[in-house]
KOLPADREN-343700 format. One record per residue: residue number from 0; x, y, z of N, C-alpha, C, O, CB in turn; residue in one letter. Coordinates in steps of 0.2 Angstrom, whole numbers, plus 5000, padded with zeros to 4 digits. Glycine has a CB too. Layout:
N
   pos    n.x    n.y    n.z   ca.x   ca.y   ca.z    c.x    c.y    c.z    o.x    o.y    o.z   cb.x   cb.y   cb.z   code
   NUM      X      Y      Z      X      Y      Z      X      Y      Z      X      Y      Z      X      Y      Z      a
...
//
This chain:
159
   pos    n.x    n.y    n.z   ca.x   ca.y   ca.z    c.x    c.y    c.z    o.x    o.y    o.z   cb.x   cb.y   cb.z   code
     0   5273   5399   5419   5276   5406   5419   5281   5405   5414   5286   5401   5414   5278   5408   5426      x
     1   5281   5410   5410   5288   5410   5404   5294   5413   5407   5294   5418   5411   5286   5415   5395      x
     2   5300   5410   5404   5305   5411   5408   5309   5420   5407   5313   5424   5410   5311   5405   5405      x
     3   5304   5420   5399   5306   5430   5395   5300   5434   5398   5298   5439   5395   5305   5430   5384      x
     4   5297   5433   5405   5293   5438   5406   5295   5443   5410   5291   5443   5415   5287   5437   5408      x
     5   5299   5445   5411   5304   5452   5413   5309   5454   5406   5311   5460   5407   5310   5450   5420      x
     6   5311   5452   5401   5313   5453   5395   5309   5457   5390   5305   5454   5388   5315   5448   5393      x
     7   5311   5462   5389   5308   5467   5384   5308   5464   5377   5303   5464   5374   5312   5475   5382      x
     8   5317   5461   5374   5316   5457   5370   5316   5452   5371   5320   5450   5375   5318   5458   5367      x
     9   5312   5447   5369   5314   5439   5370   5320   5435   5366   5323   5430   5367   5307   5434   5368      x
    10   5320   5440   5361   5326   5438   5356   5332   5436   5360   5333   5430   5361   5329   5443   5351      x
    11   5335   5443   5363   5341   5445   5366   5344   5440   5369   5343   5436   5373   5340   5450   5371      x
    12   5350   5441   5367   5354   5437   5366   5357   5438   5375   5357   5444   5377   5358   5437   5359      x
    13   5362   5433   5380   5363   5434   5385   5369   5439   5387   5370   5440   5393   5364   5429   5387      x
    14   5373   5441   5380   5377   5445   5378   5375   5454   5378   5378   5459   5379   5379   5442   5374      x
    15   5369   5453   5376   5365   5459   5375   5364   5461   5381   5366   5467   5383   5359   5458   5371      x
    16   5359   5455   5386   5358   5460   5393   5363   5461   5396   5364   5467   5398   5354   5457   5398      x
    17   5367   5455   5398   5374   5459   5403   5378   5464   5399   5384   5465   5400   5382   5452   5405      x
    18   5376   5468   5394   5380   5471   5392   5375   5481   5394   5377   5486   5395   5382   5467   5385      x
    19   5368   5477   5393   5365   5483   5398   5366   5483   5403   5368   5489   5405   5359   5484   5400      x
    20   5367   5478   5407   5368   5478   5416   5373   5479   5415   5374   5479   5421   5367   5473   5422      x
    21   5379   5480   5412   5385   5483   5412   5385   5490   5414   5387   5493   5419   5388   5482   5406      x
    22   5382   5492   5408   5380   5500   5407   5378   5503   5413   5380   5508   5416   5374   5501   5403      x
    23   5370   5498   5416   5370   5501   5422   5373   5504   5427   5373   5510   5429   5369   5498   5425      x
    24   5376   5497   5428   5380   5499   5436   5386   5503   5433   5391   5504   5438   5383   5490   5441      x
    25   5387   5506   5425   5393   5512   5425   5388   5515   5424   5390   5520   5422   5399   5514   5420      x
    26   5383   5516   5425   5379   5522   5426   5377   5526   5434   5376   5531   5437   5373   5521   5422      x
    27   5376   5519   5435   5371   5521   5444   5378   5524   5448   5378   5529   5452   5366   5510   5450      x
    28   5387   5517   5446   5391   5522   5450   5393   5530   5448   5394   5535   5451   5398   5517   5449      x
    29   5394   5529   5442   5400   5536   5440   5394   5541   5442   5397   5546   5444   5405   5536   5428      x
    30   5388   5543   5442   5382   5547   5442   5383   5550   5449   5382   5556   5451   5376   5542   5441      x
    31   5384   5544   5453   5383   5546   5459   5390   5548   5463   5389   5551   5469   5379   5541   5463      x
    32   5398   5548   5461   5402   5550   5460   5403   5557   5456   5405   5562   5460   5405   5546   5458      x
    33   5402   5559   5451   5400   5564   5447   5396   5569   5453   5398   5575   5455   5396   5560   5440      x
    34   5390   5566   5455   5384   5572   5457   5388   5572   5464   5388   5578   5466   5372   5569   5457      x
    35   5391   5569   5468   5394   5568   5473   5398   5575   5474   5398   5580   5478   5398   5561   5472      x
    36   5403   5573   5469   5412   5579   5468   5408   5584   5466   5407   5587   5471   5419   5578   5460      x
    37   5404   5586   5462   5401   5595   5460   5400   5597   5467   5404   5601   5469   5392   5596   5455      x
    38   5393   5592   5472   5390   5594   5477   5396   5597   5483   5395   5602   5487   5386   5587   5480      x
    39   5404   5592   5481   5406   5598   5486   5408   5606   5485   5409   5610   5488   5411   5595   5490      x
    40   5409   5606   5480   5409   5616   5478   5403   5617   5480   5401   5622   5483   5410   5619   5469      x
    41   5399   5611   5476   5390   5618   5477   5389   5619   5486   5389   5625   5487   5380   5613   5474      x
    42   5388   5614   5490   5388   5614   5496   5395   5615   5502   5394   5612   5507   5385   5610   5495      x
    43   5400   5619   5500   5403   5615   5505   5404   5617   5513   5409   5615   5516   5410   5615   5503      x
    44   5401   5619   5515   5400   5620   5521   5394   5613   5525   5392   5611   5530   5396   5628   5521      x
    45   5394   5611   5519   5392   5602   5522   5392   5597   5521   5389   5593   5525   5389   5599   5522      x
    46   5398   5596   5513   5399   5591   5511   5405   5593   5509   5408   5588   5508   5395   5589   5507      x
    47   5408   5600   5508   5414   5599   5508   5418   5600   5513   5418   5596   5518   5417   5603   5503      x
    48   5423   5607   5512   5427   5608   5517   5423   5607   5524   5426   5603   5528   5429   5615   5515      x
    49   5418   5609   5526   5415   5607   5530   5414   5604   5536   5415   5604   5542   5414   5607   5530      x
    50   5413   5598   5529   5410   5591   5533   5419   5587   5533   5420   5582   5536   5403   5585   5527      x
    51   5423   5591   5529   5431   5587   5529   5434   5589   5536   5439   5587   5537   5436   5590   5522      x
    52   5431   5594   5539   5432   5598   5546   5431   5592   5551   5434   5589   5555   5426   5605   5547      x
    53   5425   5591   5549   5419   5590   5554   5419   5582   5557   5415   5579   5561   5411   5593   5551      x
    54   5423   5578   5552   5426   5571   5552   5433   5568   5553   5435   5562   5553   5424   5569   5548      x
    55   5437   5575   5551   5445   5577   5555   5448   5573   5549   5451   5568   5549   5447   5573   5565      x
    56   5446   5576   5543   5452   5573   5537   5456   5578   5538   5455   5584   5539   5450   5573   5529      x
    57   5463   5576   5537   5468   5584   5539   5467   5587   5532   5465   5584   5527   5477   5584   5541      x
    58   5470   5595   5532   5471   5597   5528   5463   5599   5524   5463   5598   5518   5477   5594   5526      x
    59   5458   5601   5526   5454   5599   5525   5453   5604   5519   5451   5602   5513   5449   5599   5529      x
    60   5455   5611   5519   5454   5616   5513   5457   5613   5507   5455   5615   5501   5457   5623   5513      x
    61   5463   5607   5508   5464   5605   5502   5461   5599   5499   5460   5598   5493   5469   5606   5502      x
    62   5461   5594   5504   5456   5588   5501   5451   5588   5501   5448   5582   5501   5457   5582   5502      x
    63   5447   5593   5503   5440   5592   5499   5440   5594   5491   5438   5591   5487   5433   5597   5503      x
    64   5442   5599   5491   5441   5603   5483   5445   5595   5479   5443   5593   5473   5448   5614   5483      x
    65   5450   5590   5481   5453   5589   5479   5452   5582   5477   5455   5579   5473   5457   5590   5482      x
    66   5445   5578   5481   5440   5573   5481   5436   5573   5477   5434   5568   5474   5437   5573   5485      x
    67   5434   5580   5478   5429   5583   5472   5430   5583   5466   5425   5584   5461   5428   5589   5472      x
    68   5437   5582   5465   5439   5585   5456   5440   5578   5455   5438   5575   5450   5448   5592   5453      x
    69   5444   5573   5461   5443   5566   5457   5435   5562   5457   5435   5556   5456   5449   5561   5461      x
    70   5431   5565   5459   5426   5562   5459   5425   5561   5452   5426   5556   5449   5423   5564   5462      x
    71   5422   5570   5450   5420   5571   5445   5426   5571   5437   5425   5572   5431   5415   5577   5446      x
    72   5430   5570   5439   5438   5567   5435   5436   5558   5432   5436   5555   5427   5447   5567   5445      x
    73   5435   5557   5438   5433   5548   5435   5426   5547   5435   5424   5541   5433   5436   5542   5440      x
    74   5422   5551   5438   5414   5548   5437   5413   5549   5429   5410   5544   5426   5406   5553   5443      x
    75   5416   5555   5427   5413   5556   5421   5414   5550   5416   5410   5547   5412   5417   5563   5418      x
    76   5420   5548   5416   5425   5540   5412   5419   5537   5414   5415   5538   5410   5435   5535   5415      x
    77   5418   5533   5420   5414   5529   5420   5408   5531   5417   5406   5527   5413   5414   5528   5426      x
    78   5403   5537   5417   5398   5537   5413   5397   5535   5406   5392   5533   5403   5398   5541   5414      x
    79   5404   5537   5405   5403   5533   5394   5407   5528   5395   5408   5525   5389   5406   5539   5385      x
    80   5411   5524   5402   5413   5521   5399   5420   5520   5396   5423   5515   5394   5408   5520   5396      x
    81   5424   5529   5397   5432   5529   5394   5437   5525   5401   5436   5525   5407   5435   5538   5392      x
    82   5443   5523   5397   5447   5522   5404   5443   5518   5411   5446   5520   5416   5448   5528   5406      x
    83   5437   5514   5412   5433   5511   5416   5438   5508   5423   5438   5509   5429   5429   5505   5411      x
    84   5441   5503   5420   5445   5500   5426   5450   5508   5429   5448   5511   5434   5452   5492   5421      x
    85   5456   5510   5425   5460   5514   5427   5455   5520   5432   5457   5523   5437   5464   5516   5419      x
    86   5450   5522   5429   5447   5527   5432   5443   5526   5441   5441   5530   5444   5443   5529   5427      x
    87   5442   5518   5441   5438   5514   5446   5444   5512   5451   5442   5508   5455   5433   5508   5442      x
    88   5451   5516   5452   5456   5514   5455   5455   5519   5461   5455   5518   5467   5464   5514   5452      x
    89   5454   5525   5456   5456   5533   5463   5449   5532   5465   5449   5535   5470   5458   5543   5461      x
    90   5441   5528   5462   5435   5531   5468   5436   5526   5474   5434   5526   5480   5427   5530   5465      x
    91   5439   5522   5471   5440   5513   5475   5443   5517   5482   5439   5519   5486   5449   5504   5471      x
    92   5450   5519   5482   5456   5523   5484   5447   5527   5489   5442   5524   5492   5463   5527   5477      x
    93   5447   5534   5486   5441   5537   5490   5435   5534   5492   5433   5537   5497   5439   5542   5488      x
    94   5431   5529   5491   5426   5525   5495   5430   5522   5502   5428   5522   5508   5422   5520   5491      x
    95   5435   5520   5499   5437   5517   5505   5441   5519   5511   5442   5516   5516   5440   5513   5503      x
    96   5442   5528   5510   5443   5531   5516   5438   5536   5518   5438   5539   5523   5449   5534   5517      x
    97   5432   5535   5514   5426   5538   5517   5423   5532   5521   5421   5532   5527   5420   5541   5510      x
    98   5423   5528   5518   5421   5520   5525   5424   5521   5529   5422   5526   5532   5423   5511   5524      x
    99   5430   5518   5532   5436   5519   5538   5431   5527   5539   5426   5526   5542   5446   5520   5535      x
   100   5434   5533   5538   5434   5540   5541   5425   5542   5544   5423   5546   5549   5437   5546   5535      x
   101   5420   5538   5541   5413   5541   5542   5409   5533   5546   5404   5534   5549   5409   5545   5534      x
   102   5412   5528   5544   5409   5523   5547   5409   5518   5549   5405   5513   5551   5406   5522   5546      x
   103   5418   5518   5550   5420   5512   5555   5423   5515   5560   5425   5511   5564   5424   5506   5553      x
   104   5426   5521   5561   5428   5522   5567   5422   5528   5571   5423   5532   5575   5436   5525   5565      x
   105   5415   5525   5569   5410   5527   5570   5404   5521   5574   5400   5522   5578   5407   5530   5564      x
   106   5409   5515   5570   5405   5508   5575   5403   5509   5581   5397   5509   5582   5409   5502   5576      x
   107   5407   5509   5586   5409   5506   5594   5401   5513   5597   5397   5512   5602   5422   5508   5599      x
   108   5403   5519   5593   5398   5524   5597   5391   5522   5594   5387   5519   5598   5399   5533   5595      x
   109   5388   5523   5587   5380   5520   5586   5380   5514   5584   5376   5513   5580   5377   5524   5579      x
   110   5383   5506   5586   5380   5501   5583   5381   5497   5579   5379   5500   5573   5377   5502   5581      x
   111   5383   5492   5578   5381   5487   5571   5377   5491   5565   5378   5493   5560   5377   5480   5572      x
   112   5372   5491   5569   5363   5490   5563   5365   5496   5563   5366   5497   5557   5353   5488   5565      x
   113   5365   5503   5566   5365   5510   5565   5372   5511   5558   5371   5513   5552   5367   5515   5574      x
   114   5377   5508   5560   5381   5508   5555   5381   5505   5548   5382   5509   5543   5386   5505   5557      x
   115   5379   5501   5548   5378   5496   5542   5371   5500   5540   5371   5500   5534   5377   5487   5544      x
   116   5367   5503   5543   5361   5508   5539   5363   5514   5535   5361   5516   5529   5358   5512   5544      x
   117   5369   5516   5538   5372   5522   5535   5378   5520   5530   5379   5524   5526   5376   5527   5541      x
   118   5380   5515   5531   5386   5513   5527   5382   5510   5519   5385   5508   5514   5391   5506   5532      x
   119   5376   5509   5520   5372   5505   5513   5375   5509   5507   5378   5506   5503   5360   5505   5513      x
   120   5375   5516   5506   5375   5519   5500   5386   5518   5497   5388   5517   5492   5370   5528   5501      x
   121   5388   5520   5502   5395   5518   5502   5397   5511   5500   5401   5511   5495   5397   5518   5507      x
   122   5395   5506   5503   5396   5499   5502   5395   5496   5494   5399   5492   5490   5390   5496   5506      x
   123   5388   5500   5493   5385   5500   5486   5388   5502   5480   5386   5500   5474   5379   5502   5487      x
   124   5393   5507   5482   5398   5510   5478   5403   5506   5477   5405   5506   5472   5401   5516   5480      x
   125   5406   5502   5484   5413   5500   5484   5410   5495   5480   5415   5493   5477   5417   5499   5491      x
   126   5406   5490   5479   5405   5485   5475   5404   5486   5470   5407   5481   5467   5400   5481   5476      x
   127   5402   5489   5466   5399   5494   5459   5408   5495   5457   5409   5494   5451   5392   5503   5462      x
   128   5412   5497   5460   5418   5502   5457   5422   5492   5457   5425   5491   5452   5422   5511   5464      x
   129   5422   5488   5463   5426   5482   5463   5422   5477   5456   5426   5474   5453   5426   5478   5471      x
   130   5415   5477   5453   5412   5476   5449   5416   5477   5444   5419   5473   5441   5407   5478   5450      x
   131   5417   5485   5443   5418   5488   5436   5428   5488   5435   5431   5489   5429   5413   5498   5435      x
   132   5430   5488   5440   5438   5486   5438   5436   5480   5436   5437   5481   5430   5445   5487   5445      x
   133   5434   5472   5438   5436   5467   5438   5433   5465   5429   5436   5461   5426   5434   5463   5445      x
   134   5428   5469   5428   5424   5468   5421   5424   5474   5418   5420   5474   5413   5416   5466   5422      x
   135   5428   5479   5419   5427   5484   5413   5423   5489   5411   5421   5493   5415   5427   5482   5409      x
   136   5422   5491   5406   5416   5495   5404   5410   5493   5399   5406   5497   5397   5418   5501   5402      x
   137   5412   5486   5399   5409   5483   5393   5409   5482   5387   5414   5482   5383   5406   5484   5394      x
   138   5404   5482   5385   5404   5482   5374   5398   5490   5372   5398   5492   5367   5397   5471   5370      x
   139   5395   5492   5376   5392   5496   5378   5396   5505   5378   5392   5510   5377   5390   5493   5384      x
   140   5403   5504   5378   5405   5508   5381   5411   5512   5375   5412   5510   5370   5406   5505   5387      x
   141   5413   5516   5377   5419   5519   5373   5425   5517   5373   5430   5519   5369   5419   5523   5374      x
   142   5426   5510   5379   5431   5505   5380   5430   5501   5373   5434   5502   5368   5430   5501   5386      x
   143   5426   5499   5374   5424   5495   5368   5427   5498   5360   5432   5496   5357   5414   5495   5369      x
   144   5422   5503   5359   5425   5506   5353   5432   5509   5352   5435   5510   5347   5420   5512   5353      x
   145   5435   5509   5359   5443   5512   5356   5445   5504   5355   5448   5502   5349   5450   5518   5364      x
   146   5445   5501   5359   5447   5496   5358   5448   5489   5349   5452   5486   5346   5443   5494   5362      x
   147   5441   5492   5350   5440   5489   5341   5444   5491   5337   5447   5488   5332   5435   5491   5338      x
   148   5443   5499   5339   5447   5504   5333   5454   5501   5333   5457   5500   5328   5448   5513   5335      x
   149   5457   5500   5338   5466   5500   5340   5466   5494   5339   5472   5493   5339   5469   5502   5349      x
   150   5463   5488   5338   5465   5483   5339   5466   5476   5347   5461   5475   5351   5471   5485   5336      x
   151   5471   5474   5346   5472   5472   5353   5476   5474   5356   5482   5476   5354   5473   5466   5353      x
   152   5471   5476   5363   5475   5480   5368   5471   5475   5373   5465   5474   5373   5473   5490   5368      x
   153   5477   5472   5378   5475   5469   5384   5472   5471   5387   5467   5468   5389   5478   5467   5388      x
   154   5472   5478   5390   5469   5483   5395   5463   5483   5394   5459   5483   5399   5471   5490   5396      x
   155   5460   5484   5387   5455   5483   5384   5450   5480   5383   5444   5482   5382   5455   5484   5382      x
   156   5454   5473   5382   5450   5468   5380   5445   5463   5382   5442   5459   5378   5453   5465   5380      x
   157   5445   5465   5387   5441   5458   5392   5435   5467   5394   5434   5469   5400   5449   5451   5404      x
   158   5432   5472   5389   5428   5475   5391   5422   5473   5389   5417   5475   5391   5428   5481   5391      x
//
């Protein structure tokens, strides 16, 4: 069995692919942040104010609308890639009290396995956003290109 049969190119260099799987996972996160924040204006009687009711976040008329704008405030960066790390602080910050508020102080009533079922698409974020602070936005990305442009910028550098 050849070691390039899942590779489109065989050329490609190991720089080239991590630099798609880069792309990826700012795509698959900031996407589903982005479609996430719209969903609560479009829906909020179940994902926004609503569901901000209905799991005892206080003040709920104002941090849902307020979840929502940082969603799609930083999914969008993450989608091309601007500001990657800086922008992967405030979803870190919100995944991690949507965990706490919807599925660990939900443990003790449905379960390990019931929890850890419901918790898969969250978890999968909080790795994807701890991924993209620790590596950036890649070469792929618009980090990349300001970067070049400007020279040496630390913040920038290691994308």
């Amino acid at each position: 069995m050849r070691d390039d049969f899942m590779i489109t190119n065989p050329g490609a260099t190991w720089a080239d692919r991590t630099a798609k799987a880069v792309l990826l996972i700012r795509i698959l996160v900031g996407w589903v942040f982005l479609s996430e924040g719209i969903q609560k204006f479009l829906f909020p009687d179940s994902l926004g104010v609503g569901r901000f009711v209905k799991i005892g976040i206080p003040w709920p008329q104002v941090m849902a609308p307020f979840v929502g704008v940082v969603e799609i405030v930083c999914g969008v960066p993450l989608l091309v890639g601007l500001i990657t790390r800086l922008a992967s602080i405030p979803l870190l910050i919100d995944i991690c009290v949507a965990l706490y508020s919807t599925k660990i102080v939900t443990l003790a009533k449905n379960g390990l396995w019931s929890t850890l079922h419901e918790a898969r698409t969250d978890v999968s974020m909080l790795l994807g956003l701890i991924f993209l602070l620790l590596v950036g936005g890649g070469t792929l990305s618009l980090d990349a290109r300001v970067s070049a442009k400007a020279g040496s910028n630390k913040w920038l550098d290691r994308t």
